[in-house]
C-alpha positions as CSV (number, residue, x, y, z in Angstrom):
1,X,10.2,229.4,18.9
2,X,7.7,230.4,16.2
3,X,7.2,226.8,13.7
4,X,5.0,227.9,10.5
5,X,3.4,224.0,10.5
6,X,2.3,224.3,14.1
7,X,-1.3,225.4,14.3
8,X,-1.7,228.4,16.9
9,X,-5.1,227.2,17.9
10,X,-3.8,224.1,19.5
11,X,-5.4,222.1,16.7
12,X,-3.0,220.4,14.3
13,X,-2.7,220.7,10.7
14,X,-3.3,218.6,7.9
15,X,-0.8,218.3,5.4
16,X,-1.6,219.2,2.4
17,X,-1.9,215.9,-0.3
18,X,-0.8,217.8,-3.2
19,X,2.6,217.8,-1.6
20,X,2.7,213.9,-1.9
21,X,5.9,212.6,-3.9
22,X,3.4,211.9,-6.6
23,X,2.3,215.3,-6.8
24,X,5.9,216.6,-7.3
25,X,6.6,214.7,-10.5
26,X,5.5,217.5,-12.5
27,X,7.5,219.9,-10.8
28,X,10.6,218.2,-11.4
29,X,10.0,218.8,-15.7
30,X,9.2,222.4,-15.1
31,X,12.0,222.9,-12.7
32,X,14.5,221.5,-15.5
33,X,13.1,223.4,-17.9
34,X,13.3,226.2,-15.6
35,X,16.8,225.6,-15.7
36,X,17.5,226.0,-19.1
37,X,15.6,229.5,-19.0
38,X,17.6,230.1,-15.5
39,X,20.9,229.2,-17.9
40,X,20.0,231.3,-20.5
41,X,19.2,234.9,-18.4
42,X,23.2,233.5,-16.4
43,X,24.3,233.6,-19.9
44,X,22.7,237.5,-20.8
45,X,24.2,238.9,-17.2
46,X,20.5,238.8,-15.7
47,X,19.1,237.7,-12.5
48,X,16.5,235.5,-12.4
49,X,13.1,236.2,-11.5
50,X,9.4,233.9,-11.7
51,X,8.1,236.3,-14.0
52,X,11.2,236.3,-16.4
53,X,10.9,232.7,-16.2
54,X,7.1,232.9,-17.1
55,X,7.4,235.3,-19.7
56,X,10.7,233.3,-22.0
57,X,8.6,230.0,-21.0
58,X,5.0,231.8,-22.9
59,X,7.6,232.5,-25.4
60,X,9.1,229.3,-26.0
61,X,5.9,227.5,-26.0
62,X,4.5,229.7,-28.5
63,X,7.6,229.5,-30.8
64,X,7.3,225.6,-30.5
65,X,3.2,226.0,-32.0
66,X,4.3,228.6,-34.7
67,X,2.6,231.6,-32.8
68,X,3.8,234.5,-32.5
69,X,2.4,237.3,-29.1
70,X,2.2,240.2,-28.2
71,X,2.1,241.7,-24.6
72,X,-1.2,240.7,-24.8
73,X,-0.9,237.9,-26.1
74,X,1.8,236.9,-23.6
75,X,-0.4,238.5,-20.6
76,X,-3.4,236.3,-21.4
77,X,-1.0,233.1,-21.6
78,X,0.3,233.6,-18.1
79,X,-3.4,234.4,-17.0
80,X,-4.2,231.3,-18.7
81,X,-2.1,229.1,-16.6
82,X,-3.1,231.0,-13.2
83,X,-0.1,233.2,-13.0
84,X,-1.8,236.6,-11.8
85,X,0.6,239.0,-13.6
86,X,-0.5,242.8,-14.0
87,X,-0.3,243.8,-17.9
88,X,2.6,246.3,-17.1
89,X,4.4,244.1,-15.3
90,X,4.3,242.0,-18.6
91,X,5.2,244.5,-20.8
92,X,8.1,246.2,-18.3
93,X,9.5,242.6,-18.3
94,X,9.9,242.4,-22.0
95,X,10.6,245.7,-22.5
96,X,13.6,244.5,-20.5
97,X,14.6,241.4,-21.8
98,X,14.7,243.7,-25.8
99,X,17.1,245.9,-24.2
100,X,19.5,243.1,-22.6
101,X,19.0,241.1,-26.0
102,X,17.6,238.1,-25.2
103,X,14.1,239.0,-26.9
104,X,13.4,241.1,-30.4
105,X,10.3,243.3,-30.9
106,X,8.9,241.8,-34.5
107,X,7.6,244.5,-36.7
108,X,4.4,243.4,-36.0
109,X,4.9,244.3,-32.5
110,X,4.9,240.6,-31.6
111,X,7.5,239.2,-29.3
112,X,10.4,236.3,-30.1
113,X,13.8,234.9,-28.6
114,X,16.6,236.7,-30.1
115,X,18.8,233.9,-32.5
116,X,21.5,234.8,-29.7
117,X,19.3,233.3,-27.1
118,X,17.7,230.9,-29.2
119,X,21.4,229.8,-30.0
120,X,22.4,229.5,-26.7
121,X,19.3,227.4,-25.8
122,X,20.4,225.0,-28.6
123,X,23.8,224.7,-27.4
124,X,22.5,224.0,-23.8
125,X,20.0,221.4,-25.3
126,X,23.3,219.5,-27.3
127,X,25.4,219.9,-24.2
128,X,24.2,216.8,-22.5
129,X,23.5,215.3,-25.1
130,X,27.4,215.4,-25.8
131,X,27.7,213.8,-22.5
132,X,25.6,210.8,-23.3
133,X,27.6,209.9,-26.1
134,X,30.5,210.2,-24.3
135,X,29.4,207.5,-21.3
């Protein structure tokens, strides 16, 4: 049977030490913000995808420094963080997420959460907080 870790050479394979436990740490923040995002397109009726995830998380992060982007704007973040994303795929995605309401095209042809979705993030943010209180 075919095993993806087994080396077809006969060598074997190192593993790879970015994998290590303490490697993962970071992972586990962006996963659970992840969540939220993944919570938020459950909530709009859409599927989620990495680069919807990537686009609402430029969003977010530029909404929390009091920026505003652009397609550009939102392009040169991803490429900024080494997420190879074409330009129109950018743009197709946001076109996208205005139509199904979670995002609003500013005037100045920038790009920001909708108050519905910003709403529902807050909600989602209080929930377990809620749940603290209550244990």
């Amino acid at each position: 049977m075919y095993d993806q870790h087994r080396s077809t050479d006969g060598t074997s394979l190192q593993r790879d030490p970015s994998y290590s436990s303490g490697a993962m740490l970071g992972k586990t923040a962006e996963r659970s913000g992840n969540d939220r995002i993944r919570q938020l397109l459950k909530h709009f009726g859409l599927r989620t995808s990495l680069i919807r995830l990537k686009v609402i998380d430029a969003l977010l992060s530029a909404d929390e420094d009091h920026r505003r982007l652009g397609v550009r704007g939102v392009h040169g973040h991803l490429l900024e963080l080494g997420i190879p994303l074409s330009f129109l795929s950018v743009r197709e995605v946001l076109k996208r997420l205005c139509s199904e309401g979670v995002v609003v095209l500013n005037a100045d042809k920038s790009y920001s959460l909708h108050p519905d979705a910003s709403a529902t993030l807050a909600q989602q943010d209080a929930a377990p907080q809620a749940a603290d209180l209550d244990s």
